[in-house]
N, C-alpha and C positions, 0 to 999 in steps of 0.2 A: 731366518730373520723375517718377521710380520714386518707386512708393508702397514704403511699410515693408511687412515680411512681420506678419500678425498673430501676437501674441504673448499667451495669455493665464498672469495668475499664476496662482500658489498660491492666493491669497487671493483672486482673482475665482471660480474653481474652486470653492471653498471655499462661499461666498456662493451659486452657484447650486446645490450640490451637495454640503448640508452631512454627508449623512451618506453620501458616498462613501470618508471614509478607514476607515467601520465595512465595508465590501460585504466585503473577504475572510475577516472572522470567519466566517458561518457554513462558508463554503470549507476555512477552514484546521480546524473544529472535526469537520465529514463527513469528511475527510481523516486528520483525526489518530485519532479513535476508528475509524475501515475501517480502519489497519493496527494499532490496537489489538487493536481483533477476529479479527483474523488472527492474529496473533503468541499471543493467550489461544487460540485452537482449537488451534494448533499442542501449545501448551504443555499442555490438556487431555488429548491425545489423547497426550501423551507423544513425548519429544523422538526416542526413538528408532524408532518409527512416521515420523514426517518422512524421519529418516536412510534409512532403508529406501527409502524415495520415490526421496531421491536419488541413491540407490546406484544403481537401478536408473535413474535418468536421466542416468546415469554421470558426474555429478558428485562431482570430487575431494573427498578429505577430507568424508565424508558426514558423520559425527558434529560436525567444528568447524561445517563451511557449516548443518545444523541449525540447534545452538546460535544461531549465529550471526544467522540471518534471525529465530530468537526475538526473541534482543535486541533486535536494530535495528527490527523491526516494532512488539515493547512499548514501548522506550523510545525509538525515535524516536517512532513513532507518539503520546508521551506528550507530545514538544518540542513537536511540530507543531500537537498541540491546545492547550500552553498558550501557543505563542508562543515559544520559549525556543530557542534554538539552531538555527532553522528551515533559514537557510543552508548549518548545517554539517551535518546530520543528511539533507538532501535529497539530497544524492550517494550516501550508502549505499545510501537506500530509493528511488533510480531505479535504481540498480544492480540490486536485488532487482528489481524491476520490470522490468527487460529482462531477466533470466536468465530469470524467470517465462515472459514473454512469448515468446520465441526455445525454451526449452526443453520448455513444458508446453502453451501456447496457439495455438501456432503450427501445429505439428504433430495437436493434437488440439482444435480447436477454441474457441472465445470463449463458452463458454455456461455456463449456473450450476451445470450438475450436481458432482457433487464429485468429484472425483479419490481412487480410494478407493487403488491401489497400482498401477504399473506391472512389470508380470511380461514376458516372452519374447514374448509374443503379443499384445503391445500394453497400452495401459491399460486399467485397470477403476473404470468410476465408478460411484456411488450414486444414489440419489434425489436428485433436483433441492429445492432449497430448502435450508432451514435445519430441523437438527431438533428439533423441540418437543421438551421434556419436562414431562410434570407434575410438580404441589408437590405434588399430595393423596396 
């Protein structure tokens, strides 16, 4: 006689492991505020500074594709932390994310430093980290 394949529910799942349907909040909250944070530096540093980036990573349409990775960064990035349209809004911002990757990381490396403009002779980056500023 073949034994049955084991099959467990939702609601045994549940019982052993009740607060696994909470595990991807903090995921999707690190997630949403990193391309928050990105899309607000963009937007600090002025959207045509970006463009300039991309012009010179000869990417089309530098001022829309700007604008554009703004948005999706701020306000997907905004879905993602609160839940809200997560499915729809994660094809953009893989998109951003592989152009990222293929056009800026691939060729110049995975590290923190900052990307400060790409000229004729390659990139030019910054100081590594984030930059403090004082309130006093």
């Amino acid at each position: 006689m073949a034994k049955k394949p084991l099959r467990s529910s939702p609601l045994k799942l549940l019982s052993r492991f009740p607060f696994a349907p909470w595990a991807p909040i903090p995921l999707r909250l690190i997630e949403g505020y990193g391309f928050m944070n990105h899309g607000f530096a963009k937007l600090a540093r002025g959207s045509d500074a970006f463009a300039i980036i991309l012009h010179a990573l000869a990417i089309p349409a530098s001022h829309f594709m700007a604008w554009s990775t703004i948005l999706i960064e701020v306000f997907g990035g905004l879905a993602v932390f609160l839940g809200a349209f997560v499915t729809l809004v994660s094809v953009p911002m893989a998109a951003l994310l592989l152009v990222a990757m293929f056009t800026v990381h691939l060729p110049y490396g995975f590290s923190s430093i900052k990307l400060k403009a790409v000229t004729s002779e390659g990139a030019q980056f910054g100081l590594p980290g984030m930059k403090r500023t004082s309130f006093t």
